[in-house]
mmCIF file of the N, C-alpha and C atoms, coordinates in Angstrom:
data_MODEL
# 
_entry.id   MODEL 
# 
loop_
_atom_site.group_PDB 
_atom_site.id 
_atom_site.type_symbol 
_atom_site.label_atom_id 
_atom_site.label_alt_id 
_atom_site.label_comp_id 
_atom_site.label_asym_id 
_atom_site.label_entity_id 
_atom_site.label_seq_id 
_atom_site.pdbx_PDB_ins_code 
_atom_site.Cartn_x 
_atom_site.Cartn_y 
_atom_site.Cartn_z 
_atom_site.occupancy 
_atom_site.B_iso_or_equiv 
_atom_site.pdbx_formal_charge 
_atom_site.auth_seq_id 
_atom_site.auth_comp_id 
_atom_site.auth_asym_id 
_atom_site.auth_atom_id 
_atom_site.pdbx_PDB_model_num 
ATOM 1   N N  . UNK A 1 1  ? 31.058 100.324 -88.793 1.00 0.00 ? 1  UNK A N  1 
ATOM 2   C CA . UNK A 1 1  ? 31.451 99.669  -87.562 1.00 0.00 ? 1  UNK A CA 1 
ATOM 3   C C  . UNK A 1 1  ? 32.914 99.259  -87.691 1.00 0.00 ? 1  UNK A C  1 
ATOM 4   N N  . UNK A 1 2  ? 33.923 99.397  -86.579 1.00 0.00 ? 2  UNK A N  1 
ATOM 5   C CA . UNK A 1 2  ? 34.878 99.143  -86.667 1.00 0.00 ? 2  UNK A CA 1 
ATOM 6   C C  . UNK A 1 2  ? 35.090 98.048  -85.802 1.00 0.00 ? 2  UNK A C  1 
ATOM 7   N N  . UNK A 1 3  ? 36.416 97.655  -85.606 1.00 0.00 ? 3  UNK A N  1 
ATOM 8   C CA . UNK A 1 3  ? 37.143 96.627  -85.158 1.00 0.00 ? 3  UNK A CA 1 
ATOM 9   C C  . UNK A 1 3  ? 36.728 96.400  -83.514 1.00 0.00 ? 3  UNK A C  1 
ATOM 10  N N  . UNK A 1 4  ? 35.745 95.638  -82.712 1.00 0.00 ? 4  UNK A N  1 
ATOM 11  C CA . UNK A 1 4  ? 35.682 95.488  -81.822 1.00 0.00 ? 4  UNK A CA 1 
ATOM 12  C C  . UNK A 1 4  ? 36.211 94.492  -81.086 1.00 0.00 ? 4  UNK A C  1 
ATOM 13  N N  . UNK A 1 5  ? 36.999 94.221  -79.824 1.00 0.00 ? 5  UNK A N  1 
ATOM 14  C CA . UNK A 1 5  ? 37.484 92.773  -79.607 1.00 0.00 ? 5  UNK A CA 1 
ATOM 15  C C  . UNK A 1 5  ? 37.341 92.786  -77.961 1.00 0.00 ? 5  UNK A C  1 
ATOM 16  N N  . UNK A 1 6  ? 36.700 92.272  -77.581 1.00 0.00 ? 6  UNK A N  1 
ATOM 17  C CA . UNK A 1 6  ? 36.233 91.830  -76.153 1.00 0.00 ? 6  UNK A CA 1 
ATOM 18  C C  . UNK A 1 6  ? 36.990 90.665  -75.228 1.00 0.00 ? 6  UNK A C  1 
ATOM 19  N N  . UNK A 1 7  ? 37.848 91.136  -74.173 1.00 0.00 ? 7  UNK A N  1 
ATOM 20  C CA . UNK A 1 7  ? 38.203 89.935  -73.195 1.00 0.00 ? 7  UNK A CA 1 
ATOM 21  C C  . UNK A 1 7  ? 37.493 89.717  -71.963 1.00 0.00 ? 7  UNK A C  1 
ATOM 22  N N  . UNK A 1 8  ? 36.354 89.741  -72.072 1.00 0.00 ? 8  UNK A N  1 
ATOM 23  C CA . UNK A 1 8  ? 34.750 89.749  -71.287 1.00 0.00 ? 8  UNK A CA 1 
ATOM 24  C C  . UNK A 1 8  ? 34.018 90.380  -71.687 1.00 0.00 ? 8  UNK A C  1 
ATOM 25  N N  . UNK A 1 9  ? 32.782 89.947  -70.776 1.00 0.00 ? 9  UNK A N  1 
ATOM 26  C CA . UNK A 1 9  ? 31.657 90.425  -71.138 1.00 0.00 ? 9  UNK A CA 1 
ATOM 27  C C  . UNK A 1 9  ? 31.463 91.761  -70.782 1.00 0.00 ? 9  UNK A C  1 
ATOM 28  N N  . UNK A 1 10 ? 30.883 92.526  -71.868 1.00 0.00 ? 10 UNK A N  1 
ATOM 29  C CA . UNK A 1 10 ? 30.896 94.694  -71.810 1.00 0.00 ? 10 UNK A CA 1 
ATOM 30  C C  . UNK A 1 10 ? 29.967 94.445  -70.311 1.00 0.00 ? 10 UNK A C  1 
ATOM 31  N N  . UNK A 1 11 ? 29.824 95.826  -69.994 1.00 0.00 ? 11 UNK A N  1 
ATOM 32  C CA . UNK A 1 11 ? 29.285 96.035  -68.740 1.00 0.00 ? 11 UNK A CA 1 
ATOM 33  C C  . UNK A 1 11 ? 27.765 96.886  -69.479 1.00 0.00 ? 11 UNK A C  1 
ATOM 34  N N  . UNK A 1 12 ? 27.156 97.038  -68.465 1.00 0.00 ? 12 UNK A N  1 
ATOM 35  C CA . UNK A 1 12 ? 25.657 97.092  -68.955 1.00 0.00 ? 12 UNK A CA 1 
ATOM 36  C C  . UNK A 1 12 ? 25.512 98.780  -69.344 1.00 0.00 ? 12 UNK A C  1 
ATOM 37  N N  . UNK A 1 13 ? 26.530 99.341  -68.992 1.00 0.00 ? 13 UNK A N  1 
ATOM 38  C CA . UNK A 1 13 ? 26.800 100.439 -69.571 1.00 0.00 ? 13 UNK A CA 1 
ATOM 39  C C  . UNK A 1 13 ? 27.022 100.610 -71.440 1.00 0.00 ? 13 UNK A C  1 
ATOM 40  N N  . UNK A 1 14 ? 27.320 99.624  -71.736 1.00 0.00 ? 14 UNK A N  1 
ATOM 41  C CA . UNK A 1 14 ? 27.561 99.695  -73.110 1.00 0.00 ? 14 UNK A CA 1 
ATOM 42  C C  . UNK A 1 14 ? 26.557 98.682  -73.639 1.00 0.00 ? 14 UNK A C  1 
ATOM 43  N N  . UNK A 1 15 ? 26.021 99.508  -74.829 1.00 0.00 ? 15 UNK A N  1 
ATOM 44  C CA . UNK A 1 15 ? 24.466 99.053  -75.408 1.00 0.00 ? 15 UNK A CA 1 
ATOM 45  C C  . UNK A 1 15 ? 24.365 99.578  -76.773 1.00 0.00 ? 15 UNK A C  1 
ATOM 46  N N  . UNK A 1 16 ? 25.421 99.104  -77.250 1.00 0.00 ? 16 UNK A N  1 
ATOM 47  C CA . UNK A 1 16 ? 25.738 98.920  -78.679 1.00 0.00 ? 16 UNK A CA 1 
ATOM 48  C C  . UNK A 1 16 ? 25.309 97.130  -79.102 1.00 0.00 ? 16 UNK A C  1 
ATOM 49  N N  . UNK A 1 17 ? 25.062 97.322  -80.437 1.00 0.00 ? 17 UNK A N  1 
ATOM 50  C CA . UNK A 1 17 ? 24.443 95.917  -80.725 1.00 0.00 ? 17 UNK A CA 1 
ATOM 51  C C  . UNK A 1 17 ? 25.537 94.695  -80.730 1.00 0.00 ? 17 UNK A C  1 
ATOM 52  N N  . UNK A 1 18 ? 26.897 95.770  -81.117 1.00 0.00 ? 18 UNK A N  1 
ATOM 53  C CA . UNK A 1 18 ? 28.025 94.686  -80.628 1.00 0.00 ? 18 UNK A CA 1 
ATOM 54  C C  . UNK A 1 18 ? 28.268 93.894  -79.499 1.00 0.00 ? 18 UNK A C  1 
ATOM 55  N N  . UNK A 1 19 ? 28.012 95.266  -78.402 1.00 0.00 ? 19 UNK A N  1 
ATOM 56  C CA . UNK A 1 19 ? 28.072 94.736  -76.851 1.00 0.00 ? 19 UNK A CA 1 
ATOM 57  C C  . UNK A 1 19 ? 27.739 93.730  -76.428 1.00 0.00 ? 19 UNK A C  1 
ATOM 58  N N  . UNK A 1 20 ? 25.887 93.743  -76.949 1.00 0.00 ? 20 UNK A N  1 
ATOM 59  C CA . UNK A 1 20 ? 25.131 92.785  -76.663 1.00 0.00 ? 20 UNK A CA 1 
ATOM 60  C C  . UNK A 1 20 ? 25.584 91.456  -76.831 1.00 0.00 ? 20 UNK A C  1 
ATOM 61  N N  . UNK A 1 21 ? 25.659 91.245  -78.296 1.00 0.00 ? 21 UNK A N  1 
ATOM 62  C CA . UNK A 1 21 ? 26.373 90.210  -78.970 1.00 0.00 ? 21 UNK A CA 1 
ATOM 63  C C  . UNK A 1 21 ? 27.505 89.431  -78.001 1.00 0.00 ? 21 UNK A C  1 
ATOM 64  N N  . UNK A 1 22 ? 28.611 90.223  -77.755 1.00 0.00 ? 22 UNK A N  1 
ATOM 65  C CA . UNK A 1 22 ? 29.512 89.686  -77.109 1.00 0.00 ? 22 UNK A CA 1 
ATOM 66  C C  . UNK A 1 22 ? 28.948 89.276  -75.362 1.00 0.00 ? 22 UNK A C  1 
ATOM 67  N N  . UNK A 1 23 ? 27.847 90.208  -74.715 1.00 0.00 ? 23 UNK A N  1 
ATOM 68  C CA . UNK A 1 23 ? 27.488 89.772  -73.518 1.00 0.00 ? 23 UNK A CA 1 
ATOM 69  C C  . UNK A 1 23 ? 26.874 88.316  -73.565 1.00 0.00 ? 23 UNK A C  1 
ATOM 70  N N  . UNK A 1 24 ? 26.237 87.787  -74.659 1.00 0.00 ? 24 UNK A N  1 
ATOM 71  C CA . UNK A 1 24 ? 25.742 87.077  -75.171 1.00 0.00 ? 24 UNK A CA 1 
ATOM 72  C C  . UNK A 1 24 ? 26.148 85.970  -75.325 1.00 0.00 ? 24 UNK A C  1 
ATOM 73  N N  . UNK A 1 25 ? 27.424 85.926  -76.137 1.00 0.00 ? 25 UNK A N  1 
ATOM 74  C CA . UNK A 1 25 ? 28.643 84.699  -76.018 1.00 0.00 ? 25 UNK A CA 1 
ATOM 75  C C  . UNK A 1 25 ? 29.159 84.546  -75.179 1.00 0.00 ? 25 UNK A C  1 
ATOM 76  N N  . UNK A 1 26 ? 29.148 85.619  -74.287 1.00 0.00 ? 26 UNK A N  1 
ATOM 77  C CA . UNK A 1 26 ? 30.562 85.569  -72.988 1.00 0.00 ? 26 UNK A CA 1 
ATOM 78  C C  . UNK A 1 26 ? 29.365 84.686  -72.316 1.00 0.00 ? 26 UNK A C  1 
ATOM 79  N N  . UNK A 1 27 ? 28.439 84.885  -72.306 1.00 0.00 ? 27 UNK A N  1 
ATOM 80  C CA . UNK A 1 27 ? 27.326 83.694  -70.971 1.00 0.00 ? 27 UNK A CA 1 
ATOM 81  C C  . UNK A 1 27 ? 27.685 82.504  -71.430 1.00 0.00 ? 27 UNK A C  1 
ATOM 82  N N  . UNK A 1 28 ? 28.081 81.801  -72.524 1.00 0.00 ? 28 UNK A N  1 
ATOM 83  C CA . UNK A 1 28 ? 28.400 80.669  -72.648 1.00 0.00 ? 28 UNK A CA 1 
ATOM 84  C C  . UNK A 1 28 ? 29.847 79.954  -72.174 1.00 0.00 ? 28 UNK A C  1 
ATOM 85  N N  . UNK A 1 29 ? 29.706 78.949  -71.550 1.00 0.00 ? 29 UNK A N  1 
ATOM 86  C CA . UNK A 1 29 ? 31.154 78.311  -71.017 1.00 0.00 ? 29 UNK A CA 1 
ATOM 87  C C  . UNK A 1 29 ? 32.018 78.371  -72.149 1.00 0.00 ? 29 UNK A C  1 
ATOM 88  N N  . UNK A 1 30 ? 33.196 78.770  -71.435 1.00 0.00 ? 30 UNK A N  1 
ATOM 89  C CA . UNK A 1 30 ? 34.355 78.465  -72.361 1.00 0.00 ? 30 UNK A CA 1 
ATOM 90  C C  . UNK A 1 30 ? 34.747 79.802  -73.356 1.00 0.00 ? 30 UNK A C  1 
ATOM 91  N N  . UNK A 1 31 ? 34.114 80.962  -73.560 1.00 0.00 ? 31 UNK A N  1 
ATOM 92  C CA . UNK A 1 31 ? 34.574 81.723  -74.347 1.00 0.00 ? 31 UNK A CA 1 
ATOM 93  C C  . UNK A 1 31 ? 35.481 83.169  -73.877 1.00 0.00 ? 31 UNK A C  1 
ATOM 94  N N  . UNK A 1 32 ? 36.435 82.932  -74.424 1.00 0.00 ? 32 UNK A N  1 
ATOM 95  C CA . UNK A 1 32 ? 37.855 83.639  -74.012 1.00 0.00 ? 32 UNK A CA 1 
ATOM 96  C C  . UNK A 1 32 ? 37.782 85.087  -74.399 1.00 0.00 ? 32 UNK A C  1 
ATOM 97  N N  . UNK A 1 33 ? 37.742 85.298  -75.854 1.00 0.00 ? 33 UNK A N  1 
ATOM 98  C CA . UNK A 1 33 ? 37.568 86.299  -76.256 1.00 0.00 ? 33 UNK A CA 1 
ATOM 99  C C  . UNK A 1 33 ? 36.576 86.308  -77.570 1.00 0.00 ? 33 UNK A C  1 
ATOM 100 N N  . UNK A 1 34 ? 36.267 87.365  -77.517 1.00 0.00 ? 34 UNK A N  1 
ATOM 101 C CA . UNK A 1 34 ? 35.468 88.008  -79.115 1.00 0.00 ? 34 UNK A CA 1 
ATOM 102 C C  . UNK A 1 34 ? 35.570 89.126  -79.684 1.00 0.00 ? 34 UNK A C  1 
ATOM 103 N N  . UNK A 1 35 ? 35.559 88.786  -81.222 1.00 0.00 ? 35 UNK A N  1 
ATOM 104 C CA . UNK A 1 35 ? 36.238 89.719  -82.081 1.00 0.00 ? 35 UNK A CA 1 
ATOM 105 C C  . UNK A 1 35 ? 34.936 90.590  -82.939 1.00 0.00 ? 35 UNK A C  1 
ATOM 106 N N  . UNK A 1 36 ? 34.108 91.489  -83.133 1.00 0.00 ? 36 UNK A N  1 
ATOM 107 C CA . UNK A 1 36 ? 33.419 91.932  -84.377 1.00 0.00 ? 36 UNK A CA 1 
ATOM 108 C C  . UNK A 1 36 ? 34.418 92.798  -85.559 1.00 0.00 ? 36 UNK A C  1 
ATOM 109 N N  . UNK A 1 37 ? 34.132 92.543  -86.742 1.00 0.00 ? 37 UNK A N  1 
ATOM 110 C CA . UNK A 1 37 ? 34.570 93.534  -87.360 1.00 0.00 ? 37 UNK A CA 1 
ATOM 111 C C  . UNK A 1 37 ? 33.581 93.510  -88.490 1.00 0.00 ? 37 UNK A C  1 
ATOM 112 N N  . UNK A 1 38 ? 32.674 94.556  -88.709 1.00 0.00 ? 38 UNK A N  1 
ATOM 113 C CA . UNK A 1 38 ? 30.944 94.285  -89.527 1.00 0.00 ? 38 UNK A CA 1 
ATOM 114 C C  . UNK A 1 38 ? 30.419 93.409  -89.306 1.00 0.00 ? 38 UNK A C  1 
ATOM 115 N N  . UNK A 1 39 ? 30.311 92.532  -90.037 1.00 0.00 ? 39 UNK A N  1 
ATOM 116 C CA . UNK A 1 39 ? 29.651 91.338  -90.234 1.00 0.00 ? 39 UNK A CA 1 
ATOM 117 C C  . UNK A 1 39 ? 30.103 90.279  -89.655 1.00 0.00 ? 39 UNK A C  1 
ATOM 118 N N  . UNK A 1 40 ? 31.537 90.189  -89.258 1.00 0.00 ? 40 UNK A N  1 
ATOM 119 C CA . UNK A 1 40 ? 32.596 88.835  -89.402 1.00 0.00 ? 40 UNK A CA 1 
ATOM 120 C C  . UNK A 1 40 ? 33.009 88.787  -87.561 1.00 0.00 ? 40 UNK A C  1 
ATOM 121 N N  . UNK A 1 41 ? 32.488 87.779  -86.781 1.00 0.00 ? 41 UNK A N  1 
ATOM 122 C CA . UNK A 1 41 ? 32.533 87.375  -85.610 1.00 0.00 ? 41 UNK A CA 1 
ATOM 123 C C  . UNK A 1 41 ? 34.039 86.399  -85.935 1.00 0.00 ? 41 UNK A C  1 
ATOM 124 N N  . UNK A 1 42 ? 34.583 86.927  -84.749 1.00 0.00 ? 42 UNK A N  1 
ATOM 125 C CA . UNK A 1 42 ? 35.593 85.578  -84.343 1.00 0.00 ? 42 UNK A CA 1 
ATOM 126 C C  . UNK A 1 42 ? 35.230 85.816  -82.780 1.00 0.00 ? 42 UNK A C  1 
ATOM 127 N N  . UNK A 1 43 ? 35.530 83.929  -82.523 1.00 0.00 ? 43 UNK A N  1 
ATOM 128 C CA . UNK A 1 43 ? 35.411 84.072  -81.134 1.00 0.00 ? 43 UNK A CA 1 
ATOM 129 C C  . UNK A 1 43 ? 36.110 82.815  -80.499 1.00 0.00 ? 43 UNK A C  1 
ATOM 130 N N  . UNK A 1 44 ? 37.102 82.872  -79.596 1.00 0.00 ? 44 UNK A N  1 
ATOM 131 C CA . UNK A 1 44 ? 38.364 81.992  -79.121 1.00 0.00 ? 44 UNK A CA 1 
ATOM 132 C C  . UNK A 1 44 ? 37.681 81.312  -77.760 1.00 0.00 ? 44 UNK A C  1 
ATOM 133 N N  . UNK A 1 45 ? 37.352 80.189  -78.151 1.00 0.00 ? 45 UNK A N  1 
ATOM 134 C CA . UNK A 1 45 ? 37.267 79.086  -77.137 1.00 0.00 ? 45 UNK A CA 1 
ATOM 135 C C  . UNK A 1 45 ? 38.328 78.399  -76.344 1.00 0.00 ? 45 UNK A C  1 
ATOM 136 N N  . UNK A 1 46 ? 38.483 78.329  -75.286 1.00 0.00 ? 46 UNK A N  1 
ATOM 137 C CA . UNK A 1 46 ? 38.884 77.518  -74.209 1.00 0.00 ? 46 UNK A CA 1 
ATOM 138 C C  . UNK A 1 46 ? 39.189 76.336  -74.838 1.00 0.00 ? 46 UNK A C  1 
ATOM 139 N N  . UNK A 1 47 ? 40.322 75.197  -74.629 1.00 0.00 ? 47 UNK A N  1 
ATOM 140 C CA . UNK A 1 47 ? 40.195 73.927  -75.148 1.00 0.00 ? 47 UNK A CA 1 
ATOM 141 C C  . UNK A 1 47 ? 39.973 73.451  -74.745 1.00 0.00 ? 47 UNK A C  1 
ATOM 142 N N  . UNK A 1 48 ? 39.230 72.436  -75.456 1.00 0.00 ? 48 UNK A N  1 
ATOM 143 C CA . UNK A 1 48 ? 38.211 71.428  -74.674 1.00 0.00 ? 48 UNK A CA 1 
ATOM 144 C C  . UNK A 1 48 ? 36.996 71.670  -74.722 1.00 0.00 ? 48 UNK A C  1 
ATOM 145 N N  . UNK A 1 49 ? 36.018 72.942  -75.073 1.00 0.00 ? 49 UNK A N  1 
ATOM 146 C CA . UNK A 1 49 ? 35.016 73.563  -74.667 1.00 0.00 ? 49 UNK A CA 1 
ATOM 147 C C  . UNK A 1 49 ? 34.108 73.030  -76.129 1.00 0.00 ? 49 UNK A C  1 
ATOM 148 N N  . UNK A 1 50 ? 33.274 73.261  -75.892 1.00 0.00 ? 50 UNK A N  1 
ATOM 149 C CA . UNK A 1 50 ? 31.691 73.044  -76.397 1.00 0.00 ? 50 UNK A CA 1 
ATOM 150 C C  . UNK A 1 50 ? 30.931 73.899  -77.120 1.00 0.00 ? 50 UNK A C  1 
ATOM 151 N N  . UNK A 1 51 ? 31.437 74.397  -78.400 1.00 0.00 ? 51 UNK A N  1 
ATOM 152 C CA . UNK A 1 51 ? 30.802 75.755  -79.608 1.00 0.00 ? 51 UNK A CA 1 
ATOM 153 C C  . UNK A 1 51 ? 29.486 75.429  -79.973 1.00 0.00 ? 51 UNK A C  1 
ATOM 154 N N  . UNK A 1 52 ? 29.347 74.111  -79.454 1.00 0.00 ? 52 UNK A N  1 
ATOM 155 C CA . UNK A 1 52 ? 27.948 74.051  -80.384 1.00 0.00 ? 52 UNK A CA 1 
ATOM 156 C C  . UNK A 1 52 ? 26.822 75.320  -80.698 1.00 0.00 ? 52 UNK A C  1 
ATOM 157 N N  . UNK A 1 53 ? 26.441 75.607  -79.278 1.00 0.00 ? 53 UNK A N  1 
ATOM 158 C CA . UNK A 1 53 ? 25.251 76.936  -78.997 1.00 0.00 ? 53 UNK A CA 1 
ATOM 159 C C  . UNK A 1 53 ? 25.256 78.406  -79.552 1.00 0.00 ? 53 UNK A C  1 
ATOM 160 N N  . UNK A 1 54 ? 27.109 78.255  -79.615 1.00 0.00 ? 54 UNK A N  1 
ATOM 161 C CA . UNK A 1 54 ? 27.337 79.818  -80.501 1.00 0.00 ? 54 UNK A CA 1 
ATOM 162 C C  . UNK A 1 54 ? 26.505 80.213  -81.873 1.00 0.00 ? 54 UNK A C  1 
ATOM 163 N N  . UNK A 1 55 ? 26.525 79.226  -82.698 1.00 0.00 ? 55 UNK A N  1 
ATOM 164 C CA . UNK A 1 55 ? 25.721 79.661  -83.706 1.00 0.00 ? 55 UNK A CA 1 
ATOM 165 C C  . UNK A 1 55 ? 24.186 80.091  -83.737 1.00 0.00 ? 55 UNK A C  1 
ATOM 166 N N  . UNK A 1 56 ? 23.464 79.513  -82.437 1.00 0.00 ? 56 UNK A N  1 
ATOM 167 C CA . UNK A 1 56 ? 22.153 79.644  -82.603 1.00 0.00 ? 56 UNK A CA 1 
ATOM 168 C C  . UNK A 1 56 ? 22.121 81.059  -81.553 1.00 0.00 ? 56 UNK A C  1 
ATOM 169 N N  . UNK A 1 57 ? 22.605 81.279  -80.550 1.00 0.00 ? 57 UNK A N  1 
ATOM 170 C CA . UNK A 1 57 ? 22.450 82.469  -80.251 1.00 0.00 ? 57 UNK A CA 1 
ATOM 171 C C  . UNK A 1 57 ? 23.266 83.953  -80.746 1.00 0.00 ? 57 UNK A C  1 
ATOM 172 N N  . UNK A 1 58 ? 23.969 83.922  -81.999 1.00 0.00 ? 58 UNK A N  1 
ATOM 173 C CA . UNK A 1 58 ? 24.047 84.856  -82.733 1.00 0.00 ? 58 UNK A CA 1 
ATOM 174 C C  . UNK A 1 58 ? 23.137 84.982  -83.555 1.00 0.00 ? 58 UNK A C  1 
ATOM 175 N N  . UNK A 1 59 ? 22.293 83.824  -84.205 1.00 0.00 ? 59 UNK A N  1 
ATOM 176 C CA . UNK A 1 59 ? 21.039 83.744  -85.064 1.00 0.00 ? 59 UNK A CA 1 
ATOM 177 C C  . UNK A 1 59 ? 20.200 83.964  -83.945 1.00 0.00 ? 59 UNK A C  1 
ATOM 178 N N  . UNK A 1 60 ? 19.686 84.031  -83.279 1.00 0.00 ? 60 UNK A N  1 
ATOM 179 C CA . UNK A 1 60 ? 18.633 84.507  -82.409 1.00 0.00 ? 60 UNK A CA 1 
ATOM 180 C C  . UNK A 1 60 ? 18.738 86.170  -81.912 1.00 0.00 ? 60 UNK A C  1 
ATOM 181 N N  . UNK A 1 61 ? 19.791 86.641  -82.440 1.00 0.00 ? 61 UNK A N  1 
ATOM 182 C CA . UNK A 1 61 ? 19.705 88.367  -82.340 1.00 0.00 ? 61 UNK A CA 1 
ATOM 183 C C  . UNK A 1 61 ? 18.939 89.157  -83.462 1.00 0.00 ? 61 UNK A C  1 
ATOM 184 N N  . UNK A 1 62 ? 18.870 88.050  -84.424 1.00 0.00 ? 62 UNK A N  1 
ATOM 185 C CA . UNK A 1 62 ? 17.776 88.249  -86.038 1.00 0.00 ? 62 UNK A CA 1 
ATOM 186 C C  . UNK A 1 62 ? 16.184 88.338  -85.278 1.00 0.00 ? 62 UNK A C  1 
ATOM 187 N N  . UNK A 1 63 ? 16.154 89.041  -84.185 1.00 0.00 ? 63 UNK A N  1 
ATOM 188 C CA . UNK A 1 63 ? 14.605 88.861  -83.763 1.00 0.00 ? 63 UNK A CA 1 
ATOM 189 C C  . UNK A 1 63 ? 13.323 88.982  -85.146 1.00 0.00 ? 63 UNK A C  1 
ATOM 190 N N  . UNK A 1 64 ? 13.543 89.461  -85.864 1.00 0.00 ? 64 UNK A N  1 
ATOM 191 C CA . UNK A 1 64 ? 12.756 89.915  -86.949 1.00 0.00 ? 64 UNK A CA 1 
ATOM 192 C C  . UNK A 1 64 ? 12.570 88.564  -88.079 1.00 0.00 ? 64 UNK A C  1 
ATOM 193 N N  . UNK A 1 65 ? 13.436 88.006  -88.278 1.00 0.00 ? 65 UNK A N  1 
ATOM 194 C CA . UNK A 1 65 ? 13.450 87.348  -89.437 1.00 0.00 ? 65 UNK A CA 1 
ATOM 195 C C  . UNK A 1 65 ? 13.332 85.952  -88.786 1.00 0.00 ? 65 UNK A C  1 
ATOM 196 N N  . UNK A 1 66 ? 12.514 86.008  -87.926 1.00 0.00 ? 66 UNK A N  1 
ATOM 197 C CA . UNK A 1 66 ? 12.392 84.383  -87.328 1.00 0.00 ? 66 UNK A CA 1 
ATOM 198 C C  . UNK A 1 66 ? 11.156 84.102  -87.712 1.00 0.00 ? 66 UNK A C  1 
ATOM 199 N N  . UNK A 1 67 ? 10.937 82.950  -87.931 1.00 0.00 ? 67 UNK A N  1 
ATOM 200 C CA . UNK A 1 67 ? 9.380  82.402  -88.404 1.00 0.00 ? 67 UNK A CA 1 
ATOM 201 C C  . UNK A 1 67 ? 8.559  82.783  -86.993 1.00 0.00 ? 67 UNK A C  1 
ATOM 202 N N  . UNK A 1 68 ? 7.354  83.644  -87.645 1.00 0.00 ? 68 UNK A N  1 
ATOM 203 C CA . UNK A 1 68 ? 6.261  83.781  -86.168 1.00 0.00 ? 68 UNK A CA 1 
ATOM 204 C C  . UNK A 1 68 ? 6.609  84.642  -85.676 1.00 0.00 ? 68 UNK A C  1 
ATOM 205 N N  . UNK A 1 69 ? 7.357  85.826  -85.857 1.00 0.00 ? 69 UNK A N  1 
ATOM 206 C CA . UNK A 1 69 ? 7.621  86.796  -84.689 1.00 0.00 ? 69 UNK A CA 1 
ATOM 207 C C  . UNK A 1 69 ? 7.051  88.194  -85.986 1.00 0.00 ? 69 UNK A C  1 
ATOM 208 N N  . UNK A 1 70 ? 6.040  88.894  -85.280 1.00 0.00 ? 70 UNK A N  1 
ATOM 209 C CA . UNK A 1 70 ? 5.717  89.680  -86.179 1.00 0.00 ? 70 UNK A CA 1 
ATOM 210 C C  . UNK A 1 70 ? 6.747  91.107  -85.866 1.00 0.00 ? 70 UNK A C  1 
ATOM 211 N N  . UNK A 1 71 ? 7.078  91.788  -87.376 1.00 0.00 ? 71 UNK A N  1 
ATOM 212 C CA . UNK A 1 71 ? 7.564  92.775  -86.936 1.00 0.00 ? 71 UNK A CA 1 
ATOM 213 C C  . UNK A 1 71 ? 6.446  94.075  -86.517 1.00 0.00 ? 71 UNK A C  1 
ATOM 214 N N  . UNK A 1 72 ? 7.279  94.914  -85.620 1.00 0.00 ? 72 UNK A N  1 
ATOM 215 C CA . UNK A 1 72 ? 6.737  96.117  -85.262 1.00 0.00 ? 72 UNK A CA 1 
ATOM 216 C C  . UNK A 1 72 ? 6.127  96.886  -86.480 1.00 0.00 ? 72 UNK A C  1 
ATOM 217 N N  . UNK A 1 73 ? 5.085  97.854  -86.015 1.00 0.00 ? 73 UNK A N  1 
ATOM 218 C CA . UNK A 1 73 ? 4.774  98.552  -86.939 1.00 0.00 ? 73 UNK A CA 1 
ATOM 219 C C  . UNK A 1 73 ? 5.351  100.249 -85.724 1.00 0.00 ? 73 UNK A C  1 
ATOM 220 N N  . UNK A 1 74 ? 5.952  101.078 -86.474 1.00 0.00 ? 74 UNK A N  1 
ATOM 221 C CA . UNK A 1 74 ? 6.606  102.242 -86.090 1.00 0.00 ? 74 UNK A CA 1 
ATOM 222 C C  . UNK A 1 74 ? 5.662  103.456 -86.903 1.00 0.00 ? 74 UNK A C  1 
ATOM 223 N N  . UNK A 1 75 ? 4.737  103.128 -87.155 1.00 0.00 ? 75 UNK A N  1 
ATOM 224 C CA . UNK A 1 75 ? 3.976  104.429 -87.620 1.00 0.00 ? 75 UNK A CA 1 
ATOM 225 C C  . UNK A 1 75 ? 3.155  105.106 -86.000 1.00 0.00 ? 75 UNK A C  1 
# 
């Protein structure tokens, strides 16, 4: 995965797991831009604005590894 950097939210045309991610943050007030590059999110808030929620809805894209959510079986 390379260098992705978003100044809004992707359009529903793009459905890459990055996309999502960033459609994801962009629903929250205040976020300007977002950066992926692998693993490593940056994301530029508005001043004044309110990050709290960012962390739990990037941890909530872990659908699998949440207590209680069974994974699929693909056989």
């Amino acid at each position: 995965m390379g260098h992705e950097r978003y100044g809004g939210a992707p359009g529903p045309e793009m459905d890459r797991p990055c996309d999502e991610l960033a459609r994801r943050l962009f629903a929250h007030h205040g976020v300007e831009y977002v950066h992926v590059n692998s693993n490593v999110i940056t994301v530029t808030m508005a001043f004044g604005t309110d990050d709290s929620a960012l962390g739990e809805t990037i941890e909530h894209l872990f659908t699998y590894y949440r207590p209680g959510v069974e994974v699929p079986s693909f056989e």
